[in-house]
C-alpha positions in Angstrom: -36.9 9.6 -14.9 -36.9 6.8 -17.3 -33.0 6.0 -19.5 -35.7 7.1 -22.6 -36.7 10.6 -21.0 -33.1 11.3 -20.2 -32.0 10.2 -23.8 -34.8 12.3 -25.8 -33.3 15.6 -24.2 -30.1 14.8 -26.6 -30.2 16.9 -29.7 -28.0 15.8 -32.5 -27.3 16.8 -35.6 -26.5 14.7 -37.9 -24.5 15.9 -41.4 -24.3 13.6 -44.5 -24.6 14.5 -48.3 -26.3 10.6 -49.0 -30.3 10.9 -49.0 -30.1 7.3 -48.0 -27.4 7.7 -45.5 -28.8 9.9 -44.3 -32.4 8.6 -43.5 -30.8 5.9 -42.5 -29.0 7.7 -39.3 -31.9 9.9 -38.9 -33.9 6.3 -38.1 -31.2 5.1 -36.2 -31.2 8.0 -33.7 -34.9 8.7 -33.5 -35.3 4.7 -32.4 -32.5 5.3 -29.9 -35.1 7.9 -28.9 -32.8 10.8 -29.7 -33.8 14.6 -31.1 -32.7 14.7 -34.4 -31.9 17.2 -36.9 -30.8 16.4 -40.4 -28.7 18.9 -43.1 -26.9 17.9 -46.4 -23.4 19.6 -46.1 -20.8 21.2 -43.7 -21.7 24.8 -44.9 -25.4 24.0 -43.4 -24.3 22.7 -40.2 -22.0 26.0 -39.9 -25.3 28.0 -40.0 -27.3 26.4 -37.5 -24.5 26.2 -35.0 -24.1 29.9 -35.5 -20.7 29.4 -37.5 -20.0 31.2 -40.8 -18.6 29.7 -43.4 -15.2 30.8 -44.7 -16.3 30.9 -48.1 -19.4 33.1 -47.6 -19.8 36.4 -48.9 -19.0 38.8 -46.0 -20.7 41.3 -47.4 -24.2 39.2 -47.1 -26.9 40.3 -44.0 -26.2 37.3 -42.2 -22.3 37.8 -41.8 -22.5 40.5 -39.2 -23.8 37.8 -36.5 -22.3 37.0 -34.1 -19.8 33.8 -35.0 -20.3 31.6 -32.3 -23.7 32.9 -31.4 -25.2 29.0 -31.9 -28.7 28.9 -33.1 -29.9 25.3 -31.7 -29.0 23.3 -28.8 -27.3 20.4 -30.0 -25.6 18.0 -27.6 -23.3 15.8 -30.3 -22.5 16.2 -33.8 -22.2 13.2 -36.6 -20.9 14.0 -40.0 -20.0 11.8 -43.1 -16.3 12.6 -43.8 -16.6 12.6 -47.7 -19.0 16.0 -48.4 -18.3 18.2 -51.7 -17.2 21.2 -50.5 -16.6 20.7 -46.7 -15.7 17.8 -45.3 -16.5 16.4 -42.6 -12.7 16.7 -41.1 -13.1 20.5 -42.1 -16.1 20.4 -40.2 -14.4 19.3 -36.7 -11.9 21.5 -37.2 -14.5 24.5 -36.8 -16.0 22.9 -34.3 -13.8 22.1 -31.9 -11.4 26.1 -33.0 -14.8 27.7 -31.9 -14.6 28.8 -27.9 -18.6 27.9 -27.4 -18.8 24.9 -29.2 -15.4 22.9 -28.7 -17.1 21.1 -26.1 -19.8 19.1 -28.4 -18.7 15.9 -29.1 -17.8 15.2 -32.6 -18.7 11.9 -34.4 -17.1 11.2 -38.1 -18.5 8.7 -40.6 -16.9 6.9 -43.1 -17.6 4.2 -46.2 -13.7 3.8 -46.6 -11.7 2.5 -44.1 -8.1 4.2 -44.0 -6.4 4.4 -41.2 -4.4 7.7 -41.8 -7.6 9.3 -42.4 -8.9 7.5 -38.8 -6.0 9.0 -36.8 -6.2 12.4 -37.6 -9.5 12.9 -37.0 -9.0 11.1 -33.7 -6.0 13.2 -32.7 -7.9 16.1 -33.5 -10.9 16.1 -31.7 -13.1 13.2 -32.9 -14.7 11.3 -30.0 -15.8 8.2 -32.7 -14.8 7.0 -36.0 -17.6 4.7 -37.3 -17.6 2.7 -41.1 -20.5 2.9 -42.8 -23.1 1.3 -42.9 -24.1 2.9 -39.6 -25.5 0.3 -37.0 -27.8 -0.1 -34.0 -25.1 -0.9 -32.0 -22.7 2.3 -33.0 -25.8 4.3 -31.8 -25.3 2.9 -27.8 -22.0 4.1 -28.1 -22.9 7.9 -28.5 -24.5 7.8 -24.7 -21.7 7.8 -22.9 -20.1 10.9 -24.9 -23.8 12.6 -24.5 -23.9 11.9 -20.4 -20.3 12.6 -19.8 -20.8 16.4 -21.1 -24.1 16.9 -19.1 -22.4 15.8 -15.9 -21.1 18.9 -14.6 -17.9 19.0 -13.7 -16.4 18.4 -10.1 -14.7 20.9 -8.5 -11.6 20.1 -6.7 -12.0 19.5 -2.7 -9.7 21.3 -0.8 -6.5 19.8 0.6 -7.2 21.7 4.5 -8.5 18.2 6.0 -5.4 16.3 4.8 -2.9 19.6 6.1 -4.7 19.4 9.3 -4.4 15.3 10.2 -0.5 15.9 9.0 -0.6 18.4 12.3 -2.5 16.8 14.4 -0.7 13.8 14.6 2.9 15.0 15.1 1.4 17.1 17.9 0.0 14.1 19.5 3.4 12.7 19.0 5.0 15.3 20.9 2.5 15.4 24.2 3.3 11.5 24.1 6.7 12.4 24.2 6.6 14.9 26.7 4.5 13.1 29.0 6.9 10.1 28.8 9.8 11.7 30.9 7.5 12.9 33.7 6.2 9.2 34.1 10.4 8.5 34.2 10.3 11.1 36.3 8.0 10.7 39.0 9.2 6.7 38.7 12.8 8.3 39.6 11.3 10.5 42.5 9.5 7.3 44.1 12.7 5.0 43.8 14.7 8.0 45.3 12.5 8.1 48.2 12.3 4.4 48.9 15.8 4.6 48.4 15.8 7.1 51.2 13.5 4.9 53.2 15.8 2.2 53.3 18.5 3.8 54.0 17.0 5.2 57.5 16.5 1.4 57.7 19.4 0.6 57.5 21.1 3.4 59.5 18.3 2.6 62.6 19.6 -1.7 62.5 22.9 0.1 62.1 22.5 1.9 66.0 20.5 -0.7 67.2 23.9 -2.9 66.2 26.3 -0.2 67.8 24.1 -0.3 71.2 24.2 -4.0 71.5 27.8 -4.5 71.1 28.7 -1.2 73.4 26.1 -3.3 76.1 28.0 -6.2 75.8 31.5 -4.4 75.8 30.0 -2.6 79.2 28.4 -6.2 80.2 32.6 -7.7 79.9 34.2 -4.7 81.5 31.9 -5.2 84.6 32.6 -9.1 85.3 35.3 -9.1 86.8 34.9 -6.4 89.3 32.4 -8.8 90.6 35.0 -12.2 90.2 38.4 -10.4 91.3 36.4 -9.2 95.1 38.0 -11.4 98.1 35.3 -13.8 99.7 36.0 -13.6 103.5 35.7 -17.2 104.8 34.1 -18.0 108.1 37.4 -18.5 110.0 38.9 -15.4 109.7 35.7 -14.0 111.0 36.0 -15.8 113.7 39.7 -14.6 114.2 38.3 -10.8 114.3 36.0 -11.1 116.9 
């Protein structure tokens, strides 16, 4: 879908007293390749958005409507600010106090530039406040109102993947940290046996030690059983016979 297509779905309504003002926003919207629909006063407006006015007779057929029952489509709203009757400040402020229809953008125009005037239509609901005369340019500036109410909003994603990696990780934490004394552990086990090991080591050189000397205490103790015996010498031998 071309920008055009999407742009000529938009339906706005555009609200000025000024013949010439006007046709003059009528052309500027229909070359910007918008749906436009023209009316001379706030009072009108009020009856194609399905709005009564205050002032009408509440007696009259068309009073027992229903109030916000709204009787075109419109996607965005511009209205001169200086109207007989209703203004176009008076004309936000229905607006945007209806529950069906707060959510249309509201544009206000103006041939005076006062700032007072400026704020209080922003603070109350004004999404633009153009000077007349009305421009090309001012035109562009209406899209992105227009696109951000058709964009539907996002619904919140749920916060169960965040809760779940906040768990997840001090659980790994803890399997690390259990697993870390039975490595100390089993290291402990290991050295204890080696330990062991070399301690039977130790105790076998120990014997082997003990063994030698008592050989060579029993080696010293038999010497001189062998030195102290008497030699016989050939003469006395000789002397016996």
């Amino acid at each position: 879908m071309t920008v055009v297509d999407t742009e000529s779905r938009f339906h706005v309504l555009a609200v000025d007293d000024s013949v010439i003002d006007r046709k003059l926003i009528e052309m500027l919207l229909k070359n910007s390749s918008y749906q436009v629909t023209t009316v001379d006063s706030g009072s009108k407006a009020l009856e194609l958005l399905g709005l009564r006015d205050e002032g009408d007779d509440t007696s009259s057929p068309s009073s027992s409507a229903s109030p916000d029952h709204q009787e075109i489509d419109v996607n965005l709203i511009i209205t001169d600010y200086c109207m007989p009757g209703m203004t176009g400040y008076d004309l936000l402020k229905r607006v945007k106090g209806s529950s069906s229809l707060k959510d249309i953008p509201v544009v206000i125009m103006s041939s005076e530039n006062v700032p007072a005037r400026i704020n209080r239509c922003l603070e109350d609901g004004a999404e633009e406040f153009f000077l007349k005369p009305v421009k090309l340019a001012d035109m562009k500036k209406l899209k992105s109102h227009l696109l951000k109410r058709k964009q539907p909003q996002s619904q919140p994603q749920p916060l169960i993947q965040p809760e779940a990696e906040q768990v997840e990780q001090p659980a790994a934490a803890r399997k690390q940290e259990e697993a870390a004394p039975e490595v100390a552990a089993e290291g402990t086990v290991n050295d204890c046996n080696d330990s062991g090991l070399n301690k039977v080591d130790c105790n076998d050189s120990g014997l082997n030690k003990r063994k030698a000397a008592a050989m060579e205490q029993e080696g010293l103790s038999s010497s001189p059983e062998t030195t102290t015996k008497p030699r016989l010498s050939n003469s006395s031998l000789a002397v016996e016979t």
